[in-house]
N, C-alpha and C positions, 0 to 999 in steps of 0.2 A: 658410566656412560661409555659407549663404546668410541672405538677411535672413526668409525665410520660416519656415525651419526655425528662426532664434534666437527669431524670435516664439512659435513653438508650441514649444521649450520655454520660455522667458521663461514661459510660460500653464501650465504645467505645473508651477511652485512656490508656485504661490497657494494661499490659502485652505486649500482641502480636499485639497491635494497634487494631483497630477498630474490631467488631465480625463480624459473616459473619455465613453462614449454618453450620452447623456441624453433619454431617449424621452417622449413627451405621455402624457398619461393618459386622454384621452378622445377620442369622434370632432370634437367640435367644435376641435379643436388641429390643426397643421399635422401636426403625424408621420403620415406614412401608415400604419405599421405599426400591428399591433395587441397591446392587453396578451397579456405572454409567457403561453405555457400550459406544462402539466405535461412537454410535451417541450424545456423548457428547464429543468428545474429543478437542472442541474448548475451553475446561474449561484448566484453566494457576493456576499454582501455582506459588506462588509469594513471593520470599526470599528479606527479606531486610538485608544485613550484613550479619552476618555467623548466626544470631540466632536470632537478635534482636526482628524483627516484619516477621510475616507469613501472607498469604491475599490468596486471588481467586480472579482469575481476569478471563473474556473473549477476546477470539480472536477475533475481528469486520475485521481486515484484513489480508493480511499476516503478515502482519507487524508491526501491533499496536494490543494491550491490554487495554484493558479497566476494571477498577478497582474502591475502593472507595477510594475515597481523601485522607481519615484519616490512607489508608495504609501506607501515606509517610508524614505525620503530624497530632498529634490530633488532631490537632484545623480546620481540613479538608482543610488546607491551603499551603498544597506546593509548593516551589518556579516552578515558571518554568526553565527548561531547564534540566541540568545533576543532575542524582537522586544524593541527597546530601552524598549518603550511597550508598555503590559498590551494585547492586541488579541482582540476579539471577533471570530468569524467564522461567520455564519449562510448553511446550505448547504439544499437540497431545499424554499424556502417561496417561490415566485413572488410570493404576498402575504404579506409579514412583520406584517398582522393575524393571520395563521393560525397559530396552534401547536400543531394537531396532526399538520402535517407535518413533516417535515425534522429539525433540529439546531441548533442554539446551541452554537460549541466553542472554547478559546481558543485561540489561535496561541503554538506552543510554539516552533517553529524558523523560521530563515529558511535558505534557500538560495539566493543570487540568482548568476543568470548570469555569469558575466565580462568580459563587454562590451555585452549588449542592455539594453533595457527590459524585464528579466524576473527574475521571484522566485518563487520556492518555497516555499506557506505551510506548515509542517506543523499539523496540530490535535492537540489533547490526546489527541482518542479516533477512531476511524473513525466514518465516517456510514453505519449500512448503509440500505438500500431504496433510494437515490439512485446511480441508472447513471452513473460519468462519463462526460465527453466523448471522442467519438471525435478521434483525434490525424491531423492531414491528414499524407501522406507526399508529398506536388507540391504548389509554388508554385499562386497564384492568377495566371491566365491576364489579359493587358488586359482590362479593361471588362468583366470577370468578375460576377456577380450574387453578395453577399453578404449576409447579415442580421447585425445587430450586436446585443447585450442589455446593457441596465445599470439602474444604480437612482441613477445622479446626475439632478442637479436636472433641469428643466422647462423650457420656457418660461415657465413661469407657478408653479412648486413648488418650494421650496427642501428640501425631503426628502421623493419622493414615496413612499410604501408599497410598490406596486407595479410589479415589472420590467415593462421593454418594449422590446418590439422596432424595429427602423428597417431600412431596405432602404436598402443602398449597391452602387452598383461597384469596384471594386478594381482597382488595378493595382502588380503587385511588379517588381522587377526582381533583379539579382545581389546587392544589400544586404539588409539588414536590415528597409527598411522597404516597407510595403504603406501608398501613399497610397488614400484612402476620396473618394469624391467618392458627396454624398446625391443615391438616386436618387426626387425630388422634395425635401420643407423638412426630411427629420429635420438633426437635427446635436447635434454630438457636445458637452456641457457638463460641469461638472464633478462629482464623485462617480462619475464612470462610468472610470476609468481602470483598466485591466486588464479590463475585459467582455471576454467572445468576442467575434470575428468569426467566422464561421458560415458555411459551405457546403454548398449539399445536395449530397449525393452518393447518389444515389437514394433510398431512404426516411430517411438518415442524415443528421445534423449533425455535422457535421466541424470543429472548430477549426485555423483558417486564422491566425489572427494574434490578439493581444491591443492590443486601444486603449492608444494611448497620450499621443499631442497631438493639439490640435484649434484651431482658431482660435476656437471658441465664438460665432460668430453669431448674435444672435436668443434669448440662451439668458439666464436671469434672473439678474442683476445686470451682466451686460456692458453697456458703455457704448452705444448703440445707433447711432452711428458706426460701429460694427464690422457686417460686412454678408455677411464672410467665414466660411464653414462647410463647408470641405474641414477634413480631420483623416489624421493617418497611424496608422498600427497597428504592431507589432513583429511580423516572420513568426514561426512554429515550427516548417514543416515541416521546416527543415535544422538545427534542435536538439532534434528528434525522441525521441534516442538520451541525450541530456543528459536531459531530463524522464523516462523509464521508468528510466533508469540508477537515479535519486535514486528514484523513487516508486513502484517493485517492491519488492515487500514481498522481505524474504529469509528464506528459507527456515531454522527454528529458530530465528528471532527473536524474543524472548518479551515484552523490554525494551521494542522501538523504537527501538533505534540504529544498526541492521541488521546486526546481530552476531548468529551463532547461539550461545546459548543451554544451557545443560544444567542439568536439573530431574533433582529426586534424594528420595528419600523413607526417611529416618532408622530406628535400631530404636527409635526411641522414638514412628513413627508421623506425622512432622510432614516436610511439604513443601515444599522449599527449590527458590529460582532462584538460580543460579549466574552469572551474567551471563558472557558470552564478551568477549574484549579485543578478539580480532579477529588474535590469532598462536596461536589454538587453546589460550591457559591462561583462567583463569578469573578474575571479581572476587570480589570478600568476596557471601557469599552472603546471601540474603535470604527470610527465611520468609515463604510464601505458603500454608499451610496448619496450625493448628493442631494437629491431631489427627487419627484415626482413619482414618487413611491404611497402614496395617499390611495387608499383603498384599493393598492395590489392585494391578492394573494400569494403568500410568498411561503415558502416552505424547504428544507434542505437535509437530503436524506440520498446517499448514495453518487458514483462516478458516472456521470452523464456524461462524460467526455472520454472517458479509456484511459488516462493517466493516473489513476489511483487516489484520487482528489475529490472528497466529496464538493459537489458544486451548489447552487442558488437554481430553484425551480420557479417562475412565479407568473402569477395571471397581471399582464400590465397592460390596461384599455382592449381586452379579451385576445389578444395573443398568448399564447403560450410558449415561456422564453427559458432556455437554459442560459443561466451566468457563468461562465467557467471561473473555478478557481484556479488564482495564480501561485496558489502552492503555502499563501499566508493567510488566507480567509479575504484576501482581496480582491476585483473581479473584473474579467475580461469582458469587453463589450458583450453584448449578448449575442442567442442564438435562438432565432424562433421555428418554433415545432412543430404547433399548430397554432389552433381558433378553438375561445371557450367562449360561452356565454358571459358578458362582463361581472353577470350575479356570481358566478362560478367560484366556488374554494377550493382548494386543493389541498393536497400531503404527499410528499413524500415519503411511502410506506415502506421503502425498501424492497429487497427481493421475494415476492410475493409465490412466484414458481421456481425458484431453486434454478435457474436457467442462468447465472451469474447474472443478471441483468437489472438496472432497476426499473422500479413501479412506480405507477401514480394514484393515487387515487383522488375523483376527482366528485362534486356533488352541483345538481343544478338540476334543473326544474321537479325537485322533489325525490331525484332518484340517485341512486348512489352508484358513478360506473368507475371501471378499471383501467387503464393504460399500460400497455407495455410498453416499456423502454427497452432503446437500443442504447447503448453504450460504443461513443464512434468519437475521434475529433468534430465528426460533425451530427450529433445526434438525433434522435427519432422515436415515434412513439407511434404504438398501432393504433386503430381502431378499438372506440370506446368499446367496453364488457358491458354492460348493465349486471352488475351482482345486488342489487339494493334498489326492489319496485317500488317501494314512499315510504314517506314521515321523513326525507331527510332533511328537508329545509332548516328544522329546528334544529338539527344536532350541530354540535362545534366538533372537529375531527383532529386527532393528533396522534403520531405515531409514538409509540414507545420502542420500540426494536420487538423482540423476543421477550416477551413478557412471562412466559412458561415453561421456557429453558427445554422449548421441544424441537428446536431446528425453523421454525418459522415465526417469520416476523406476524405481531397480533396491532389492533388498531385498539384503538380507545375513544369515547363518544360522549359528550356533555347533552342531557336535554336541557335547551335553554328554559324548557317552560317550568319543569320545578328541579334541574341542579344536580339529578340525579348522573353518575356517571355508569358509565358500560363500559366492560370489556369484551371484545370480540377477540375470538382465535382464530389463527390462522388456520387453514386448510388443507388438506396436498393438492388440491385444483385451485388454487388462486385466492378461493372465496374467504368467508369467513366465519364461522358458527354464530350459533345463534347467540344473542347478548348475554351476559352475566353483570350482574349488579357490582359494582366496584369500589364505587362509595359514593357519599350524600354529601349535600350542602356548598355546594359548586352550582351555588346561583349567578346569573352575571352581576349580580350587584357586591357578592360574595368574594368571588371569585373569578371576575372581570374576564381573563382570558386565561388559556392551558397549553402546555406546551409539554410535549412526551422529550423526557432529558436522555434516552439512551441510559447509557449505565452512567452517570457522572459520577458519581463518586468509587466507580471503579471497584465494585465490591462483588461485582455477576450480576445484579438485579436492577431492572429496569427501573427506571423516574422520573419524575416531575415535576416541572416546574410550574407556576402558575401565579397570575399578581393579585393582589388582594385588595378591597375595598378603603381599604385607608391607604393606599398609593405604595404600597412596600413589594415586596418579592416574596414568595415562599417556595422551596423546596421540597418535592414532598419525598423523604425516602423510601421505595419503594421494597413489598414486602410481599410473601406468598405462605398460603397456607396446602393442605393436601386438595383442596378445589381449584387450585389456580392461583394466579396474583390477586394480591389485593390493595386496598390503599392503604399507607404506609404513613408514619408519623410526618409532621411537616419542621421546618425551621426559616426562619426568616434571613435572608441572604440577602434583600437589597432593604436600603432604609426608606428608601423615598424615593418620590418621582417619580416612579410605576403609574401612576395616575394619566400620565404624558404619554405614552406606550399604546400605539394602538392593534397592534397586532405582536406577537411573540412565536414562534418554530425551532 
């Protein structure tokens, strides 16, 4: 190891934990850059304890932060799971005087890389109205033009308020690291470890690498002997696939542990989350509605609200209501969207046009229409489609995600009159093809109710759930031949009381 690299990490366990950019705050200071604006406001500051260790982190999604390793250990090695030290992390506020934008959230999980300077912050709850960062897919080229953001110390500030920017060149090679050389006096100090590095790619900021050592030249409390202010950064274009893997919400996740999920609503009126293990059976369930839940349609498929958090859709005395999730499968008062017919059933089908958005599908007076969702704090739904002129009355509807592993979400259809099931695929205009036989013997006395399980048991292939005439649960594993999906062997996951269960999503 070279003597330069043991110094900038030797610099990397000090004080505030690892260093990171550390930008001026005003024109009279060396940084040429200037204070960040609202098109950085994916940059996270990142409290460990009340004072201990300070970092910069970025948003990659609503819901996760990404940071350097050494923010949560020097030795760039944190445990996984719960940050060992209570951790604040404030996301969307360029000046942290201001609190009417952005988020204050705590950091519930860690996932750090396996061998870089990198970690995974999760937050209690998603941050909506705050875009994250675009993710770079190619290395930074030599002598590349990069901008850096953080909120460590100053030249002259030992906690300044306000992020800021600095202009570096970059040069990566076939490792991990991207050395930073400032282009003029910024340099990199400490509390800024894990800030973006930053490249435009036409009107886009693209994260290129996360700060990680710095020799800290010029920057306040260094020995002023020190003169050196080159710093390296951790790349991510070639762990690209490791960060969305973890920070893609999955689909019927209700918890946050990216398990789907199944919600069920009792004759007594009260509505339960069922937590998924993640082999398609279920945990000890957990009421998440009191009452008056007695012949809603309820259904739960996608972020209705912008924070990364699949939420509760449901038809209650013919309103049409978004439940925000609070980040545990819990739910926030409601939020109503429209007016259905009170006969009305719904689903949640997920993204039906590829427009990040989600969908409703929704059926009543014999006809089967479309909804488009906005996805907002305060959410919305256009003007019914009609994609489906009759026979729906009879059908039972549930979604399964991606049933044919072709980029779009597919629906799935019970005839109540003899049990027969259908698959429909999805379309690239929204709709859906014409039916395919899916399988038999999904009578309601059979087969009481159906519920599309997403992938529960985490294996790529959609499933299902469904309760059985002698009051049990079955699972059905789902399976595909060169036609499409098909149905799939079943196993019994609940023992009893299924009989009680008046609806299941």
């Amino acid at each position: 190891m070279s003597q330069f690299k043991r110094r900038l990490q030797a610099s990397a366990a000090i004080a505030f934990g690892a260093v990171g950019l550390s930008l001026l705050a005003s024109p009279s200071q060396a940084l040429p850059g200037p204070d960040a604006t609202a098109a950085h406001n994916f940059t996270a500051r990142i409290l460990v304890g009340d004072s201990e260790r300070a970092c910069t982190g970025t948003l990659v999604s609503q819901r996760w932060v990404l940071t350097a390793a050494t923010c949560f250990a020097a030795d760039g090695k944190p445990a996984a799971g719960k940050p060992a030290i209570a951790t604040t992390v404030t996301v969307g506020r360029t000046d942290l005087t201001q609190t009417t934008t952005g988020a204050v959230r705590t950091a519930v999980e860690l996932v750090p890389h396996a061998d870089r300077d990198l970690v995974l912050v999760k937050l209690s709850t998603g941050v909506a109205g705050v875009k994250p960062v675009a993710l770079a897919t190619t290395p930074v080229t030599a002598g590349q033009a990069v901008t850096a953001a953080g909120f460590g110390r100053t030249k002259t500030t030992w906690v300044p308020d306000k992020l800021h920017t600095g202009a570096f060149t970059a040069t990566g090679d076939s490792s991990a690291n991207i050395v930073l050389t400032p282009a003029g006096d910024a340099v990199i100090c400490q509390g800024d470890a894990g800030g973006p590095i930053l490249r435009a790619n036409g009107q886009t900021q693209e994260l290129v690498g996360v700060a990680s050592r710095s020799w800290q030249g010029g920057c306040l409390g260094t020995p002023a002997t020190e003169t050196r202010t080159g710093a390296v950064a951790t790349r991510i274009d070639d762990v690209r696939a490791w960060i969305t893997s973890n920070v893609t919400p999955v689909p019927g996740d209700m918890s946050g542990d990216n398990k789907p999920d199944l919600v069920a609503v009792d004759d007594t009126g009260k509505l339960f989350l069922y937590p998924g293990t993640g082999t398609g059976a279920l945990g000890t369930r957990i009421q998440i509605g009191s009452g008056g839940w007695s012949g809603a349609s309820v259904t739960h498929r996608g972020d209705w609200t912008g924070d990364g958090m699949e939420d509760i859709v449901a038809v209650v005395a013919g309103e049409l209501r978004v439940y925000p999730n609070r980040g545990d499968g819990t739910l926030a008062a409601p939020i109503k969207i429209g007016t259905l017919p009170t006969t009305a059933r719904i689903v949640g089908i997920g993204d039906t046009t590829l427009d990040g958005q989600p969908d409703l599908l929704a059926t009543y007076d014999d006809k089967l229409y479309r909804y488009a969702g906005t996805s907002a704090p305060t959410p919305s739904v256009g003007a019914p489609l009609l994609i489906g002129t009759g026979g729906w009355n009879v059908m039972t509807l549930t979604a399964p995600g991606d049933a044919n592993k072709d980029g779009r979400v597919d629906l799935l259809a019970r005839d109540t009159r003899d049990g027969i099931l259908y698959s429909y695929l999805g379309q690239p205009n929204g709709t859906f093809s014409d039916r395919t036989e899916f399988g038999r013997g999904y009578t309601v006395t059979n087969r009481p109710l159906i519920a599309g399980a997403a992938d529960a048991d985490r294996n790529g292939v959609a499933d299902m759930w469904a309760t059985a005439g002698d009051g049990t649960l079955k699972f059905y594993k789902g399976g595909s031949d060169i036609h499409g999906p098909i149905d799939g062997p079943s196993i019994e996951v609940g023992t009893g009381g299924w009989g009680a269960i008046k609806s299941i999503s």
